[in-house]
OpenMM code with the backbone's topology and positions (N, CA, C; nanometers):
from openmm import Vec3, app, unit

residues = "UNK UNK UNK UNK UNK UNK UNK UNK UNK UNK UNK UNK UNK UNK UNK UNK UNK UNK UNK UNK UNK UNK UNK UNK UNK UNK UNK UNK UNK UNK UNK UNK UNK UNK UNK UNK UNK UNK UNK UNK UNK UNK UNK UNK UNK UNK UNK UNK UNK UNK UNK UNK UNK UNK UNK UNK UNK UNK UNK UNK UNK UNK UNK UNK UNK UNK UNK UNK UNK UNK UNK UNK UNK UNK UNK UNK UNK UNK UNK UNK UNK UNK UNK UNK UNK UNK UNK UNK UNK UNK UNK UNK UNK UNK UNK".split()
positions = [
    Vec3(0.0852, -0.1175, 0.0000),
    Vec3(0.0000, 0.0000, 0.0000),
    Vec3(0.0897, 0.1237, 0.0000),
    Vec3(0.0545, 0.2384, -0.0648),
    Vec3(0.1572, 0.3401, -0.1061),
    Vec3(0.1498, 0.4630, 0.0069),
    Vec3(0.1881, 0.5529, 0.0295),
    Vec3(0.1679, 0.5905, 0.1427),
    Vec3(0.0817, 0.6870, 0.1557),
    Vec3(0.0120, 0.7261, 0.0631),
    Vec3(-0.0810, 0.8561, 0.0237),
    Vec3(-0.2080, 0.7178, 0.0776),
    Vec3(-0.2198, 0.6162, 0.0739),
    Vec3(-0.3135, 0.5165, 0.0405),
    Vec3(-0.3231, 0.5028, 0.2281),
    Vec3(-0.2179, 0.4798, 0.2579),
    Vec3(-0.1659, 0.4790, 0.4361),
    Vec3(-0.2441, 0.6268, 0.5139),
    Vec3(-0.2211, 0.6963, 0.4549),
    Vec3(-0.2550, 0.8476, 0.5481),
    Vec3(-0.3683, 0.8598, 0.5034),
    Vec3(-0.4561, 0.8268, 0.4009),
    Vec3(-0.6160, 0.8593, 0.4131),
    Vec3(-0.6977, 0.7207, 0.4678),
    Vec3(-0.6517, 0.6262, 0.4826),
    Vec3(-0.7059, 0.5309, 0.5614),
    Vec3(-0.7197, 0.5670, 0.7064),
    Vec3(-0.5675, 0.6044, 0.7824),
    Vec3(-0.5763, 0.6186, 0.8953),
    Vec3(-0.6494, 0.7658, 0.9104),
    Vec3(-0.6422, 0.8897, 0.8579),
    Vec3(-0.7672, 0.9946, 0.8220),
    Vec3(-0.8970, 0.9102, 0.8454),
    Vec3(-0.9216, 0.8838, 0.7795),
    Vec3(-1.0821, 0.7976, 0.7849),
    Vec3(-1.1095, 0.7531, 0.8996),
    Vec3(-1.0169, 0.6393, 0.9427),
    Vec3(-1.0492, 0.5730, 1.0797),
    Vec3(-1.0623, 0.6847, 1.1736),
    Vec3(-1.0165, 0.7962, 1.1893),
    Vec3(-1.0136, 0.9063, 1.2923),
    Vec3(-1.1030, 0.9587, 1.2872),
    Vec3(-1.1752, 1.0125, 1.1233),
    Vec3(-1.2857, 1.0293, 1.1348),
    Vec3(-1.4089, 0.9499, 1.1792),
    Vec3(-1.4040, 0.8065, 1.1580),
    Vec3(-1.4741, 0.7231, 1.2482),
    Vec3(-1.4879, 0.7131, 1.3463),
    Vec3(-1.3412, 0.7214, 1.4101),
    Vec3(-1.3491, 0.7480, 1.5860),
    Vec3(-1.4215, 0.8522, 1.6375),
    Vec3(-1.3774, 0.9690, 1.5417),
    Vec3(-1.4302, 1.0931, 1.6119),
    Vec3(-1.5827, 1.1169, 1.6344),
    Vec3(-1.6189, 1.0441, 1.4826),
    Vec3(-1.7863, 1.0577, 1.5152),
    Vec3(-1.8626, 0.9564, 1.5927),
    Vec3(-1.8012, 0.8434, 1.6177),
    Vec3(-1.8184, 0.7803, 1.7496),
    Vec3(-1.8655, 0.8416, 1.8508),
    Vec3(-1.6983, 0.9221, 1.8658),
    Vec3(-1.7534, 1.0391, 1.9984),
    Vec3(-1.8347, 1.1023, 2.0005),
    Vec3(-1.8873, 1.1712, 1.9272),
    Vec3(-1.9818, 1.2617, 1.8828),
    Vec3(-2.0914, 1.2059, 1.9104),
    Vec3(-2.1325, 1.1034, 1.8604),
    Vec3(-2.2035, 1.0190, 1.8768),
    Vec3(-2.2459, 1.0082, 2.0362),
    Vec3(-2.1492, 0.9520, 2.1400),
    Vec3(-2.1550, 0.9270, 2.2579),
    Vec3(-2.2051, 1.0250, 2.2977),
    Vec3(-2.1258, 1.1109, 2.2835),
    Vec3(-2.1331, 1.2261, 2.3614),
    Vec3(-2.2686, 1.3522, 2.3509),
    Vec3(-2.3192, 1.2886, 2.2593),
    Vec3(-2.4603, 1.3484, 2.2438),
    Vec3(-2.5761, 1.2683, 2.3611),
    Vec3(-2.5330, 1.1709, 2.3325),
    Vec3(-2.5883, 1.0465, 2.4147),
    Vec3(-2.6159, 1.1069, 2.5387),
    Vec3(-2.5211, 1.1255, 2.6216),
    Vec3(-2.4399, 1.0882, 2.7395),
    Vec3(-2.3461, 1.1958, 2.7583),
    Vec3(-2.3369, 1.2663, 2.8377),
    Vec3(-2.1754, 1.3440, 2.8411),
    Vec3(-2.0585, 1.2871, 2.9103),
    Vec3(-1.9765, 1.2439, 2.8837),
    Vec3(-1.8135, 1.2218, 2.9805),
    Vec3(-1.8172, 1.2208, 3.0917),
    Vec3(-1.8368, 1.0720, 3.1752),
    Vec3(-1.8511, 1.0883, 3.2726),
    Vec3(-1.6751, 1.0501, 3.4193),
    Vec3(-1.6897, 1.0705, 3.4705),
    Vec3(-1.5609, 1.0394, 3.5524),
    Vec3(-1.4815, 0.8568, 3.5831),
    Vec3(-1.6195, 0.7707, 3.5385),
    Vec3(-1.6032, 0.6459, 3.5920),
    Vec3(-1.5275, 0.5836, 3.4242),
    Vec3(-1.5653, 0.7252, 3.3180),
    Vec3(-1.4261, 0.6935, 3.1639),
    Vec3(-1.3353, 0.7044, 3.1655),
    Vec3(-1.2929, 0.7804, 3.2644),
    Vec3(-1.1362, 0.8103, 3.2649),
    Vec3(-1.0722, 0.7314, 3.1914),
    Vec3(-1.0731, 0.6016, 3.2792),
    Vec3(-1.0083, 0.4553, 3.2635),
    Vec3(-1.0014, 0.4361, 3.1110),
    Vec3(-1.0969, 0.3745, 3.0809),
    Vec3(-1.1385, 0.3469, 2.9300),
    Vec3(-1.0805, 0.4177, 2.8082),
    Vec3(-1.0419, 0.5607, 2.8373),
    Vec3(-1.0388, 0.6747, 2.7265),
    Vec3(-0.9301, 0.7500, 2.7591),
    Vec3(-0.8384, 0.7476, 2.6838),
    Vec3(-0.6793, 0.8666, 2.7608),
    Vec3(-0.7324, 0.9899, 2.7777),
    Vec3(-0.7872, 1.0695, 2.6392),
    Vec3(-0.8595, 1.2214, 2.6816),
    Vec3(-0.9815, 1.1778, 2.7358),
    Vec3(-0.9902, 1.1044, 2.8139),
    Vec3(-1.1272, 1.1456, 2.8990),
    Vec3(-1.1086, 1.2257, 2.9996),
    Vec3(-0.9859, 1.2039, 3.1312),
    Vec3(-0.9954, 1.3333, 3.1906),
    Vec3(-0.9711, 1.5156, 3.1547),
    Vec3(-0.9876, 1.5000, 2.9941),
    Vec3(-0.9717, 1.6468, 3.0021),
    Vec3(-1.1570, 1.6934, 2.9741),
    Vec3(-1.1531, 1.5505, 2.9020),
    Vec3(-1.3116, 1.5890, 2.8543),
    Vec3(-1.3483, 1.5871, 2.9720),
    Vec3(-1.3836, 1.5779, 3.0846),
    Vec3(-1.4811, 1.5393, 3.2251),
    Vec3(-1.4564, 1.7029, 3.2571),
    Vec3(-1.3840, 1.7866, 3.2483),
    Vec3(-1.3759, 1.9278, 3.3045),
    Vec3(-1.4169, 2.0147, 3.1814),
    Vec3(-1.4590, 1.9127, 3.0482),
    Vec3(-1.5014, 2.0651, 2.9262),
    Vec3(-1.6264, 2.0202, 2.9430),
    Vec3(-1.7196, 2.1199, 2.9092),
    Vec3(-1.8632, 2.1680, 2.8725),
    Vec3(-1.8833, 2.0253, 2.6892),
    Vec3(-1.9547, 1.9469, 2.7429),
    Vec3(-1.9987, 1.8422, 2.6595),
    Vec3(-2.0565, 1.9377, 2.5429),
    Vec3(-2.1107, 2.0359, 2.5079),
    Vec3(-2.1351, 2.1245, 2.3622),
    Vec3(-2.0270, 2.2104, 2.2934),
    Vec3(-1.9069, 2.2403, 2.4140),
    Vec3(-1.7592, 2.2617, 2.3620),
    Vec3(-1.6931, 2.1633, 2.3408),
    Vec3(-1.6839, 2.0298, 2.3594),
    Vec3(-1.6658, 1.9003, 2.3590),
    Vec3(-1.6825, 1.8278, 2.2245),
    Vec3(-1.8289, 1.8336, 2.1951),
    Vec3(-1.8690, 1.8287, 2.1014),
    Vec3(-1.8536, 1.9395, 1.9844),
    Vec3(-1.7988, 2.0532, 1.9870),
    Vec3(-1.8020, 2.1126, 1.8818),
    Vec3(-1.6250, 2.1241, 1.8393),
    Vec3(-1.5472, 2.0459, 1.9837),
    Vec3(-1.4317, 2.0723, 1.9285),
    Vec3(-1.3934, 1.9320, 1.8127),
    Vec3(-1.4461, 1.8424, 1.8209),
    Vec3(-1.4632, 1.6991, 1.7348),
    Vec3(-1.5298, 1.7183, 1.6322),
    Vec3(-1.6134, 1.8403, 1.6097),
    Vec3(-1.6612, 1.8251, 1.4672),
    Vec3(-1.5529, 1.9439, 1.4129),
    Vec3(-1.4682, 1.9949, 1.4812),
    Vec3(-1.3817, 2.0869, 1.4339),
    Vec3(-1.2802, 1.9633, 1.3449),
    Vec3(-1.2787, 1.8876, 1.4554),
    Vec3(-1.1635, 1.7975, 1.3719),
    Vec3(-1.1938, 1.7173, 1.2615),
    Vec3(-1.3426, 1.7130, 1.2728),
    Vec3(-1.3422, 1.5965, 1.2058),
    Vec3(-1.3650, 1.7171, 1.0343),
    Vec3(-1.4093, 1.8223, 1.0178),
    Vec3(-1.3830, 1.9344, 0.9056),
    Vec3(-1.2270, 1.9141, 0.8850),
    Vec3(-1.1339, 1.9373, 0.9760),
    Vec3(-0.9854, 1.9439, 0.9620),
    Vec3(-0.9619, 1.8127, 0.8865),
    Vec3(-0.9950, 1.6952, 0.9072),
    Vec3(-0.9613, 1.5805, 0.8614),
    Vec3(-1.0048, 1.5222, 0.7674),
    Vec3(-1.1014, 1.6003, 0.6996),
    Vec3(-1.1787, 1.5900, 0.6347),
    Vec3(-1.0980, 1.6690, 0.4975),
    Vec3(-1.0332, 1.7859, 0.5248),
    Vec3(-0.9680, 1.8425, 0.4191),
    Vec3(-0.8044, 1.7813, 0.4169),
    Vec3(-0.7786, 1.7399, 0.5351),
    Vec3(-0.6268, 1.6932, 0.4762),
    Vec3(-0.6769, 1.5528, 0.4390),
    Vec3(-0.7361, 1.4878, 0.3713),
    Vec3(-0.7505, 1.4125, 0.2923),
    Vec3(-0.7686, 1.4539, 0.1692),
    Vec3(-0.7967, 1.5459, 0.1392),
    Vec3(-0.7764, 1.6095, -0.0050),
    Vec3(-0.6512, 1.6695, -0.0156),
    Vec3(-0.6061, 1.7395, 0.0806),
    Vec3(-0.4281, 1.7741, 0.0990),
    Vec3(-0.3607, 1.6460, 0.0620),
    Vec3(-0.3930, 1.5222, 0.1196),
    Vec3(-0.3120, 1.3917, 0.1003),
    Vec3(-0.3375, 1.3591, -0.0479),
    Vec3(-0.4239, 1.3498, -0.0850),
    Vec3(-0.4867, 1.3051, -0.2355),
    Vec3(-0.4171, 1.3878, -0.3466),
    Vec3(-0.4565, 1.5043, -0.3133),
    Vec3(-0.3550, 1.5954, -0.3990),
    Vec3(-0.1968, 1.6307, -0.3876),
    Vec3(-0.1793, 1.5696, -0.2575),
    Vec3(-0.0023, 1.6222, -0.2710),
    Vec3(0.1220, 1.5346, -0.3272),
    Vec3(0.2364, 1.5684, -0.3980),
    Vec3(0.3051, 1.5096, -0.4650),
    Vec3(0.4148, 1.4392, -0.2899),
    Vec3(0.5433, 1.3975, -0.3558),
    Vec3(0.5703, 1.2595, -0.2374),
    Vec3(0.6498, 1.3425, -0.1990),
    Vec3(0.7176, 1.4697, -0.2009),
    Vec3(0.7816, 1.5483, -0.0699),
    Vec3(0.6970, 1.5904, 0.0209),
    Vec3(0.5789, 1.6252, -0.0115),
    Vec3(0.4865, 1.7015, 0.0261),
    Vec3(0.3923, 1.5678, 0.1309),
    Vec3(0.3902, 1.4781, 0.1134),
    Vec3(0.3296, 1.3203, 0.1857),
    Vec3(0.4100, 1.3393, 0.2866),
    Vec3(0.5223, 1.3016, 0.2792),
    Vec3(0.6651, 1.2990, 0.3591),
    Vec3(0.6440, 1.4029, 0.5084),
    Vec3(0.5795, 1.5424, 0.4702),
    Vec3(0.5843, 1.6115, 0.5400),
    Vec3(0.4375, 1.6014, 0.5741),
    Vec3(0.3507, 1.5867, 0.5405),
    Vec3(0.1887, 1.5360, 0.5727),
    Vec3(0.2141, 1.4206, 0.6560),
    Vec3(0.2754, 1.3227, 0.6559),
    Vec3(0.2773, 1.2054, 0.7471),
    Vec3(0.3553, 1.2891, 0.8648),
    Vec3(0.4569, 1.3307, 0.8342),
    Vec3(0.4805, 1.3954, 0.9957),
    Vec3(0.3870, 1.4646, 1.0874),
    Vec3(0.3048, 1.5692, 1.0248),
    Vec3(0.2367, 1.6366, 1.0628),
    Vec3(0.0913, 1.5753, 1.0807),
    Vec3(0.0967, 1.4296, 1.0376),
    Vec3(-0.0744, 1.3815, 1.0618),
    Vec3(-0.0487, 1.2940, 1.1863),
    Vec3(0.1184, 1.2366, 1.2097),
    Vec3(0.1266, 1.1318, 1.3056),
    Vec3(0.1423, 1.2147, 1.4554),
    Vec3(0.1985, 1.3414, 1.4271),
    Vec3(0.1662, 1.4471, 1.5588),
    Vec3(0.0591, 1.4484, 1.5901),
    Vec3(-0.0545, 1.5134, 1.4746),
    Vec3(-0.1931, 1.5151, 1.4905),
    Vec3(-0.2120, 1.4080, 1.6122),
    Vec3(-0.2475, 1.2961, 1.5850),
    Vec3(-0.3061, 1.1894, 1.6171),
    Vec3(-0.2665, 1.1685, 1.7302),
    Vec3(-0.0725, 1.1892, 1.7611),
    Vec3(-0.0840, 1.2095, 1.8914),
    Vec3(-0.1113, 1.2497, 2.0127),
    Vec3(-0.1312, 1.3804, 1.9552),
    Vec3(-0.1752, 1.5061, 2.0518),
    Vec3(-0.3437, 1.4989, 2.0462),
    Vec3(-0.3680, 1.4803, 1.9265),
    Vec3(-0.5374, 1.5333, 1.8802),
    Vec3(-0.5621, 1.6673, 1.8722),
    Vec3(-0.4839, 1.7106, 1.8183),
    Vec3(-0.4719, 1.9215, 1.8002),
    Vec3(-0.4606, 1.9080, 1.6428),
    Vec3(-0.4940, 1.9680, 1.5671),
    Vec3(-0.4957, 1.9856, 1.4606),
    Vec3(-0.3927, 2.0708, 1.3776),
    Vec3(-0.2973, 2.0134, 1.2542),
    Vec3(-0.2045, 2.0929, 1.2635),
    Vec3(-0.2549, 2.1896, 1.1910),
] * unit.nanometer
topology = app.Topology()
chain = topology.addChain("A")
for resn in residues:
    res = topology.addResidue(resn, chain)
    for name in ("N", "CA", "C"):
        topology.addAtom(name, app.Element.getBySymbol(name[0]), res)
């Protein structure tokens, strides 16, 4: 698999995750007994579940266009998109 093929897969899955959350979190808001379950759950348990929710559909717009950044960019330009998507993902901040 080529690597433009690599970075919009894992794009996608994030967007899956994210609307998961979204999902939940409409449900239900973040409760303290997730901590466990979820690494950002203790930051989510101190945000406002509609700032919560609006910061995940922020991302999921952001992730939504660097998949067209990925689609369209030539292989120096990947090179530096995979750096900047594998930060992403670590942090969950959008670059």
């Amino acid at each position: 698999m080529a690597l433009r093929e690599i970075l919009v897969k894992k794009l996608e899955y994030q967007i899956f995750a994210w609307q998961k959350e979204i999902d939940t979190a409409r449900k239900s808001p973040p409760q303290r007994t997730e901590a466990g379950k979820n690494p950002h759950a203790v930051a989510e348990i101190n945000e406002d579940p509609q700032s919560y929710i609006q910061r995940l559909e922020r991302n999921l717009k952001a992730a939504q266009k660097k998949i067209d950044e990925v689609e369209q960019a030539d292989e120096k330009r990947l090179l530096v998109l995979k750096k900047q998507l594998s930060d992403w993902m670590d942090s969950s901040t959008i670059p």
